[in-house]
C-alpha positions in Angstrom: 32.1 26.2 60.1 32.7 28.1 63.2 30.8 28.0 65.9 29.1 31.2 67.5 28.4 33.0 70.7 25.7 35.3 71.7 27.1 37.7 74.2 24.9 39.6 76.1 26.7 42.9 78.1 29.2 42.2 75.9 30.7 46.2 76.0 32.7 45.8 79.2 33.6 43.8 82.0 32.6 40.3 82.6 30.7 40.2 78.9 33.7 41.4 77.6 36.4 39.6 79.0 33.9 36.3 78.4 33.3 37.6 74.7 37.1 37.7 74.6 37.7 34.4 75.9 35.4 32.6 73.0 36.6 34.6 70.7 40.0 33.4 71.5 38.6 29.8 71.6 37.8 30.4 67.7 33.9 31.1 68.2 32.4 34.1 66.3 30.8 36.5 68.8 27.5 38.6 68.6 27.5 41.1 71.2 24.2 43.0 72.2 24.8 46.2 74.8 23.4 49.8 74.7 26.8 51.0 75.0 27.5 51.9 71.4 31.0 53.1 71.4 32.1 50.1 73.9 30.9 47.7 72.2 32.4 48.9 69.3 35.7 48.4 70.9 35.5 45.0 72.3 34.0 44.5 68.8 37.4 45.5 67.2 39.6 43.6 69.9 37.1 40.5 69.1 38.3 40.9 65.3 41.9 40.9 65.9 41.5 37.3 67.2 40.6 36.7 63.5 36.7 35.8 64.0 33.8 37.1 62.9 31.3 39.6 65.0 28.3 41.3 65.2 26.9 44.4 67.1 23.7 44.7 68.1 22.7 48.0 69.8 19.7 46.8 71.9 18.2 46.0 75.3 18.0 42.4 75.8 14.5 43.1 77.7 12.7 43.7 74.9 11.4 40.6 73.9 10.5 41.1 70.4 14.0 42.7 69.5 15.6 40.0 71.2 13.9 37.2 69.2 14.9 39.3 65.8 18.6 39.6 66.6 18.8 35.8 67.4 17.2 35.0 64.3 19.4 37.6 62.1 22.3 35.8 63.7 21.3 32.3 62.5 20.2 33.7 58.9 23.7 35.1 58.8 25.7 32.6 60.2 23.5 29.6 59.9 23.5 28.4 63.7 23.5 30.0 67.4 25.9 27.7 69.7 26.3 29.4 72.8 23.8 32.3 74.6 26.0 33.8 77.7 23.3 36.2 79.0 25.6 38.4 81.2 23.5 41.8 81.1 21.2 43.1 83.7 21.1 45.8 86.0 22.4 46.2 89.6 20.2 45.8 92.4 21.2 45.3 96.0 18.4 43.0 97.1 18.8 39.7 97.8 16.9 37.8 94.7 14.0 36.3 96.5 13.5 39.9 97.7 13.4 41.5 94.4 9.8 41.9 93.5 8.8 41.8 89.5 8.2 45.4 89.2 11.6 46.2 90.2 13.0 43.1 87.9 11.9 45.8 84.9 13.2 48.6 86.1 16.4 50.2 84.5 18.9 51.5 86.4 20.7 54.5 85.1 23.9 53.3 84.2 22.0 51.0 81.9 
C-alpha cells in the first residue's frame, strides 16, 4: 500500500512543487486549497506520476472541515502518512508581533 500525503496550499508554488515531489516519491497526495481550478491542475500533473489524489476545496482554518477531510482521507485510503501544512496567508510582521486577531484574518488573495 502506498503511502499518502496531505498537502495543504497545494494549488501553486511551494505546496505544489512539494505535492509534486511526493508524488514523484510514489506517495498519493490530498491537496486542500481554495483555488479550485489550480488545484485541479497540480491535481492532473500529480496523476501523471501514476498516484492517486484528492481535492479538497476548503480552508484549512476551519477546524471542523479540516478534521472531516482528514478522516475521509483515511476511510478512503486507510492511513494519513505525511501532513505538509504549507497554507497560510501573508503577513509582513515579524511572528512574535503578530497578534491572534490578525492570525485569523484572511488576506485577499486567499
Amino acid at each position: 500500500m502506498a503511502k499518502t500525503a496531505l498537502v495543504t496550499g497545494g494549488a501553486r508554488g511551494i505546496g505544489r512543487a512539494c505535492a509534486l515531489a511526493l508524488a514523484e516519491a510514489g506517495f498519493d497526495i490530498a491537496l486542500v486549497d481554495l483555488l479550485e481550478a489550480e488545484m485541479a491542475a497540480t491535481a492532473r500533473d500529480i496523476a501523471a506520476r501514476g498516484v492517486r489524489t484528492l481535492n479538497f476545496q476548503a480552508d484549512v482554518s476551519d477546524f471542523v472541515r479540516a478534521h472531516a477531510i482528514s478522516d475521509e482521507i483515511v476511510a478512503k485510503w486507510g492511513r494519513l502518512d505525511v501532513l505538509l501544512n504549507n497554507a497560510g496567508a501573508p503577513n509582513p510582521k515579524p511572528i512574535l508581533e503578530i497578534s491572534e486577531a490578525e492570525s485569523t484574518e484572511r488576506s485577499p488573495s486567499t
